[in-house]
MDAnalysis code that builds the backbone (N, CA, C; Angstrom):
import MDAnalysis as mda
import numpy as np

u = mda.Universe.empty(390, n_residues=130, atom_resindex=np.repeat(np.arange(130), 3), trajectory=True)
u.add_TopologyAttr("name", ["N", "CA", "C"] * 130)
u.add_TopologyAttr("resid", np.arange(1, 131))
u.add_TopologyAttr("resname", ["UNK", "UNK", "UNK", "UNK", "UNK", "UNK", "UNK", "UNK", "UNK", "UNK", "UNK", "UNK", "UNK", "UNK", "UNK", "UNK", "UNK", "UNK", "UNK", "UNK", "UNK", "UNK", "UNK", "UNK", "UNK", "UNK", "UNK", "UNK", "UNK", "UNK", "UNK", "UNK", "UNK", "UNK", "UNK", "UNK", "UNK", "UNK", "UNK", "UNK", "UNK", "UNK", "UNK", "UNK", "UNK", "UNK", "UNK", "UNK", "UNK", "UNK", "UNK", "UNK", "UNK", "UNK", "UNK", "UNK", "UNK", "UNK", "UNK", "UNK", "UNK", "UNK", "UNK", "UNK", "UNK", "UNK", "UNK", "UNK", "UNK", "UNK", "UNK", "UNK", "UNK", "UNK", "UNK", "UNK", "UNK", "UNK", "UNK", "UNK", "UNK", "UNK", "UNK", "UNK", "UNK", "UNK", "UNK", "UNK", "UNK", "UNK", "UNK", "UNK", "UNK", "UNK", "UNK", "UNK", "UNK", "UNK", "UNK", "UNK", "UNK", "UNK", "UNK", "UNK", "UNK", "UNK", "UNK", "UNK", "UNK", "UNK", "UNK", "UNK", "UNK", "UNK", "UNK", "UNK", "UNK", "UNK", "UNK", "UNK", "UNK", "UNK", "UNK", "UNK", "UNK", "UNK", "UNK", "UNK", "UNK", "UNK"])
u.atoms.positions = np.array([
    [34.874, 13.312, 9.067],
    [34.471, 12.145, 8.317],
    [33.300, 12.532, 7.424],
    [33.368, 11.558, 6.262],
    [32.651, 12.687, 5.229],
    [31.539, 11.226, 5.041],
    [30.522, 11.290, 4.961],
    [29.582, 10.313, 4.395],
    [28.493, 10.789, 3.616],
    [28.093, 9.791, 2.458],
    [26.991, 10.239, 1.290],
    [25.614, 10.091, 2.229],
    [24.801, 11.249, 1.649],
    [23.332, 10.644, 2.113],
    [22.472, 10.894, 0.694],
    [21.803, 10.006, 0.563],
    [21.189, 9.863, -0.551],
    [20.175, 11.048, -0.690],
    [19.822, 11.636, -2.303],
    [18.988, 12.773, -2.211],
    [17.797, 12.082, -1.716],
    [16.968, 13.520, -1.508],
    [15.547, 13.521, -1.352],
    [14.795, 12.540, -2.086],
    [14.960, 12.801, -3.755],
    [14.165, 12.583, -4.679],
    [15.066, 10.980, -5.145],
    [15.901, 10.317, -4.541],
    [16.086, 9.052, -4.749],
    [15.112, 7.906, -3.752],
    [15.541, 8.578, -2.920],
    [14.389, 8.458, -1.169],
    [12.909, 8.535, -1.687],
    [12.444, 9.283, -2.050],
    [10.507, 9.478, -2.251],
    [10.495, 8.218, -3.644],
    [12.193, 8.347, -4.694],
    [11.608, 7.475, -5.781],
    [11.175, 6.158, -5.440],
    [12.498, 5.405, -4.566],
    [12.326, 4.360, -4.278],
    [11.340, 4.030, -3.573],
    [10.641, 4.650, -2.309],
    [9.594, 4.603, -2.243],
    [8.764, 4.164, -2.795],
    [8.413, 5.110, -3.506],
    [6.864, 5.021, -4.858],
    [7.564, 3.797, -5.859],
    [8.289, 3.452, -5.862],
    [8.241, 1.815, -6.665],
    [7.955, 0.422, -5.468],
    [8.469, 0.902, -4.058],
    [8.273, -0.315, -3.231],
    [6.786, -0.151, -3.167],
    [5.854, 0.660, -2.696],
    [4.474, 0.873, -2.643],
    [4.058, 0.329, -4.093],
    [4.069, 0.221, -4.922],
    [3.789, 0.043, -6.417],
    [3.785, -1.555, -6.149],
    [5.052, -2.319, -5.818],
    [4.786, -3.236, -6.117],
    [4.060, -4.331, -4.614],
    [3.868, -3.475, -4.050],
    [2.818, -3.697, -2.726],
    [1.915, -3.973, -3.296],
    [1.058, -3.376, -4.405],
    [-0.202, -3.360, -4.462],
    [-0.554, -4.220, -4.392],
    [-2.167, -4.787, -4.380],
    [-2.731, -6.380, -4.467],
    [-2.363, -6.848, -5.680],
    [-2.453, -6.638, -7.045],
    [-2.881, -7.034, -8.214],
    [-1.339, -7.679, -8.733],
    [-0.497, -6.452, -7.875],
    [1.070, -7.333, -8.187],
    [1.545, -8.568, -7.224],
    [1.052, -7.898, -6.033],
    [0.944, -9.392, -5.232],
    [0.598, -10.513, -5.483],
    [-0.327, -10.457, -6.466],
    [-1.282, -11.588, -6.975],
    [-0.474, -12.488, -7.846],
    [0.346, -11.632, -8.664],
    [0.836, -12.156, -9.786],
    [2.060, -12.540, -9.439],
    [3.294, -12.136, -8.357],
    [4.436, -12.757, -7.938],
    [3.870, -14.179, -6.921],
    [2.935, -13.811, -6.114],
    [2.193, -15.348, -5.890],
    [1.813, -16.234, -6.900],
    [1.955, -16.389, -7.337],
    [1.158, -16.943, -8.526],
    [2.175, -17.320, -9.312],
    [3.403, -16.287, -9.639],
    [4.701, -16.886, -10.140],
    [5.147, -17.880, -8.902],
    [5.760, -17.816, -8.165],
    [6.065, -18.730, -6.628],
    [5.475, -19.986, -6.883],
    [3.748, -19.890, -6.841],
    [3.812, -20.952, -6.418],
    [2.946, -22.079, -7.599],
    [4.127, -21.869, -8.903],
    [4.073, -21.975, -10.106],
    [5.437, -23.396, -10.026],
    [5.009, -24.445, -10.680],
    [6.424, -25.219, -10.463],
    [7.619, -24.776, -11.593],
    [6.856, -23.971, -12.635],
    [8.007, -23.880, -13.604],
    [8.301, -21.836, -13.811],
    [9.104, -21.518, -12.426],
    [9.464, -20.360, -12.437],
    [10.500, -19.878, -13.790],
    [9.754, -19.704, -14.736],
    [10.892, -18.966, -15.464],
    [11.113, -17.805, -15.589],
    [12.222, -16.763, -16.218],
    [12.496, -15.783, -15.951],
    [11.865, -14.816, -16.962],
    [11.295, -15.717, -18.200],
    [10.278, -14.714, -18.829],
    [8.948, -14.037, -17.669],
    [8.804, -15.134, -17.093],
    [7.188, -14.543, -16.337],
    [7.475, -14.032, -14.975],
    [8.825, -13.837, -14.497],
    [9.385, -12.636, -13.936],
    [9.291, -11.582, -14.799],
    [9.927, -11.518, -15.790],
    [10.239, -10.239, -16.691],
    [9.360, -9.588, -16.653],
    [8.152, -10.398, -17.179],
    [6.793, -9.452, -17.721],
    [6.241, -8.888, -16.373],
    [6.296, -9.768, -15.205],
    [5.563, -8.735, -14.338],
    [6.111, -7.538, -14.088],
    [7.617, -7.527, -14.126],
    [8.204, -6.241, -14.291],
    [8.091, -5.342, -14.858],
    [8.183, -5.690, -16.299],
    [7.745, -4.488, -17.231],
    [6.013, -4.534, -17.239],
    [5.442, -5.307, -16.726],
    [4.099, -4.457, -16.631],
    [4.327, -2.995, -15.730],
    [4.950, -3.372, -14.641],
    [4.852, -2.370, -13.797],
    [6.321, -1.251, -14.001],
    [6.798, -1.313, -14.991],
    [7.586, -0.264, -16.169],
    [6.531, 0.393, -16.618],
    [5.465, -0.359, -17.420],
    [4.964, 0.532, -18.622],
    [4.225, 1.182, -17.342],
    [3.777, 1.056, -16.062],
    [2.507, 1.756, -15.305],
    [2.959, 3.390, -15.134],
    [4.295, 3.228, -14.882],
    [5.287, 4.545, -14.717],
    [4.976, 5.288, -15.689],
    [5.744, 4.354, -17.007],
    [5.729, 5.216, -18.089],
    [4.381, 5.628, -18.836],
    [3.150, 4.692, -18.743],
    [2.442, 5.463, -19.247],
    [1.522, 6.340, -17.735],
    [1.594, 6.923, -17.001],
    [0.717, 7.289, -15.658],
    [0.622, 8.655, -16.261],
    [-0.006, 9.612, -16.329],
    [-0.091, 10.773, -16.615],
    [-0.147, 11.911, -16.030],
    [-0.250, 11.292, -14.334],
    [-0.336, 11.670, -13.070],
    [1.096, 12.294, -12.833],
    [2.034, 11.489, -12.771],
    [3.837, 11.576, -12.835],
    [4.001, 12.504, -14.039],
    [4.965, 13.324, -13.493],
    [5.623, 14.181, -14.151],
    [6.126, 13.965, -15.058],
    [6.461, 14.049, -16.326],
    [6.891, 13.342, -17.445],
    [8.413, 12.872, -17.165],
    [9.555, 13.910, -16.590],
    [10.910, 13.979, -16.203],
    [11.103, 13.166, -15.390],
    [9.801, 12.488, -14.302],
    [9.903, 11.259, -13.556],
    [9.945, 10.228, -13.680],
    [9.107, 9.516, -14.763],
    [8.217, 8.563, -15.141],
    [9.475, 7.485, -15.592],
    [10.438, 7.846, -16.366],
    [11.727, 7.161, -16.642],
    [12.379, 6.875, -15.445],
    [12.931, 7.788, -14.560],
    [13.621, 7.494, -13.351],
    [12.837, 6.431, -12.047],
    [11.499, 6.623, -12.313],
    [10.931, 5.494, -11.576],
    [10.910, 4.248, -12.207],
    [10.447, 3.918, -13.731],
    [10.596, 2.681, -14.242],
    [11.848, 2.058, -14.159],
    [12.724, 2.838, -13.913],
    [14.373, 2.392, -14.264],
    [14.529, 1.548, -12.679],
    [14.112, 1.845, -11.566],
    [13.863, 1.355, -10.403],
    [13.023, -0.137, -9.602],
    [12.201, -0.208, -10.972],
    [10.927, -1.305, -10.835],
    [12.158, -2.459, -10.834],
    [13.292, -2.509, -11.615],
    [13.514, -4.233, -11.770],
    [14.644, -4.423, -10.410],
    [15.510, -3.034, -10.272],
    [16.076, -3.761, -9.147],
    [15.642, -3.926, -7.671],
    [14.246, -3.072, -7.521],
    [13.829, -3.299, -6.458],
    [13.330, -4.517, -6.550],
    [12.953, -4.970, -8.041],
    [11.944, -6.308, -8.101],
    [12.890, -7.470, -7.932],
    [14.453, -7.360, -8.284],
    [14.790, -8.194, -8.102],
    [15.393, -8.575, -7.105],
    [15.600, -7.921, -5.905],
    [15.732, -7.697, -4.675],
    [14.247, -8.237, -3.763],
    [13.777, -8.138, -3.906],
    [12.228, -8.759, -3.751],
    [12.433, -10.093, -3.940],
    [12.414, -10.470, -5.363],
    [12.599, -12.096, -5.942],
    [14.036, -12.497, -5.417],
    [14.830, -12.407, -5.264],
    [15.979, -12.878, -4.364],
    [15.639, -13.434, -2.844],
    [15.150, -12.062, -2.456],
    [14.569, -12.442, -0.664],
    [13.701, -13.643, -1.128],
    [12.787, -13.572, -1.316],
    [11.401, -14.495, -1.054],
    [12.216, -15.790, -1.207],
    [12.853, -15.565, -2.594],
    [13.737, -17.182, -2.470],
    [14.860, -17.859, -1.306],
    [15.168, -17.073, -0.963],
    [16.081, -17.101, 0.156],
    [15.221, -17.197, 1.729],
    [14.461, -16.955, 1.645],
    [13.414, -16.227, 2.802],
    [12.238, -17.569, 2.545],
    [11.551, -17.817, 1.734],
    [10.229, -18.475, 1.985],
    [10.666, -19.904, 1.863],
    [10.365, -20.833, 2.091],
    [10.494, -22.191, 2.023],
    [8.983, -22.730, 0.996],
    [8.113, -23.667, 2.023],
    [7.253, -24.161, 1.472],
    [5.793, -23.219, 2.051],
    [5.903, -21.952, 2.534],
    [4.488, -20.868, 3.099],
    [5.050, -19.763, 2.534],
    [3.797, -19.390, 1.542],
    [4.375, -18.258, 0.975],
    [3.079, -17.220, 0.970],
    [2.776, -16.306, 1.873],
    [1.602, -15.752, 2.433],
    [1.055, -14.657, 1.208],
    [-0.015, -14.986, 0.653],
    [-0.467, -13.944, -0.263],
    [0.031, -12.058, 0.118],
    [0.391, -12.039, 1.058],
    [0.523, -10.509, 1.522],
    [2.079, -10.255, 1.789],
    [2.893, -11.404, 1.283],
    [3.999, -11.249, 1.947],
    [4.753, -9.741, 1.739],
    [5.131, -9.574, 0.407],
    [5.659, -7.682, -0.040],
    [5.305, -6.665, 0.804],
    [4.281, -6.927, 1.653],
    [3.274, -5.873, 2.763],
    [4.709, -6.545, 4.209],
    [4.641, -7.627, 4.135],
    [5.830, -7.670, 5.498],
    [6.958, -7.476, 5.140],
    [6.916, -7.365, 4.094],
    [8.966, -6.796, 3.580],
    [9.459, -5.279, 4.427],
    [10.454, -5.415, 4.903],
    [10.736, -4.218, 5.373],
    [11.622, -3.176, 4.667],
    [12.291, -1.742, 4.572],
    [12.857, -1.287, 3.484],
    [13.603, -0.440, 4.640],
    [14.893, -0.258, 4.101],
    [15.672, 0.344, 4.675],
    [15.810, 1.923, 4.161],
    [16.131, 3.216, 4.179],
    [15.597, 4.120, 3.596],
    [16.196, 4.124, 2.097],
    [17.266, 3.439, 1.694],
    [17.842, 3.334, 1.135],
    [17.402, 2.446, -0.193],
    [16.394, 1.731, -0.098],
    [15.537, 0.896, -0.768],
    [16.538, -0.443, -0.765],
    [16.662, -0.907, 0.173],
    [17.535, -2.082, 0.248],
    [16.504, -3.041, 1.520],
    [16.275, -3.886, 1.331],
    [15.331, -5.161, 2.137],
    [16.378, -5.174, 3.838],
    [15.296, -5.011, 4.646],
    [16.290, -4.911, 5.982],
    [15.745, -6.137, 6.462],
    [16.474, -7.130, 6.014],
    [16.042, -8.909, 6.374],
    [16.375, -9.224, 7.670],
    [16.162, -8.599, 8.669],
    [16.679, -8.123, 9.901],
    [14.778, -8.369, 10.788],
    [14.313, -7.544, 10.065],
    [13.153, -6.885, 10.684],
    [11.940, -7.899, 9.748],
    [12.483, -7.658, 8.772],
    [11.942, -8.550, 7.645],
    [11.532, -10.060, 8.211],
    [12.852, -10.443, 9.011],
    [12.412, -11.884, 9.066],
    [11.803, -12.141, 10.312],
    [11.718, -11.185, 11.302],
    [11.136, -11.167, 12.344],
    [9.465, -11.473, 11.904],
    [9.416, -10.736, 10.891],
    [7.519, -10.221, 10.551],
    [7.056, -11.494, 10.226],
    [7.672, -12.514, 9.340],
    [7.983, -13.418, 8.774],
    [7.769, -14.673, 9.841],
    [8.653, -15.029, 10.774],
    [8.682, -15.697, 11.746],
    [7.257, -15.211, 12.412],
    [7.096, -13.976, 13.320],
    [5.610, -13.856, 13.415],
    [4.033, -14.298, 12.766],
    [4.503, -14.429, 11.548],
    [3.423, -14.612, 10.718],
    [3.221, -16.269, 10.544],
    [4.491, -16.620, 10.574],
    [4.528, -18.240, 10.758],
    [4.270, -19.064, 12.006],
    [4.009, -18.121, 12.957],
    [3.846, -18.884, 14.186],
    [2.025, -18.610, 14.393],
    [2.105, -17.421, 13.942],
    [0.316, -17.411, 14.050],
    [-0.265, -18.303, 12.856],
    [0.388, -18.831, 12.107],
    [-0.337, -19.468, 10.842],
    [-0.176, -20.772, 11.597],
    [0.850, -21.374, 12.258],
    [0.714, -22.245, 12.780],
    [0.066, -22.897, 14.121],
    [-0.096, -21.688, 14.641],
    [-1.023, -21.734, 16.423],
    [-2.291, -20.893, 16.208],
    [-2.159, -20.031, 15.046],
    [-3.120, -19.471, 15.161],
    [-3.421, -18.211, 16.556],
    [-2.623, -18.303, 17.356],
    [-2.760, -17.127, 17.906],
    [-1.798, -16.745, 17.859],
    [-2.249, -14.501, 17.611],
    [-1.197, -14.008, 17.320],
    [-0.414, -13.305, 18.914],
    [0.848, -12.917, 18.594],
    [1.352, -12.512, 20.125],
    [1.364, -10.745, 19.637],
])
């Protein structure tokens, strides 16, 4: 039986875009879209391609990289913005992207995901954590 395993360098990419959009400053700004009453898909867009151009302009990244990671920012992002909608109701925790879980594959393991989720909702609500 023959099965694909994804390269190395798809594995470390996806990575370095889920960490990317971990950061606080992007956190800030998909909060902030959320819990916005008029979600439109321009002010999705832009947070995206902000964090396009970070790739493309970083000087740090290899030049041969910098494309193959930006090309990554929207479907991980929109995999992100799918869950939360599906996933958050009316508590939407400034840190939530930090409890997202990732499968190695860069696919949301809403499995584990919603466990963290449920945890986080029971200490927000009792206040003590287990």
């Amino acid at each position: 039986m023959y099965s694909k395993i994804p390269m190395l360098k798809f594995l470390a990419s996806t990575r370095t875009v889920q960490i990317l959009w971990n950061k606080y400053n992007v956190q800030n700004s998909v909060t902030k879209y959320f819990l916005e009453t008029d979600e439109c898909v321009e002010k999705w867009n832009s947070i995206q391609e902000d964090l396009e151009l970070k790739f493309k302009n970083c000087r740090i990244i290899p030049k041969e990289l910098r494309i193959p990671l930006s090309s990554l920012v929207k479907p991980i992002g929109d995999r992100i913005k799918k869950f939360i909608e599906n996933t958050y109701d009316y508590y939407l925790p400034n840190h939530f992207i930090s409890m997202i879980s990732w499968t190695i594959l860069g696919i949301i393991d809403e499995k584990k995901t919603a466990g963290a989720v449920i945890k986080m909702k029971i200490y927000h609500l009792t206040g003590v954590s287990k």
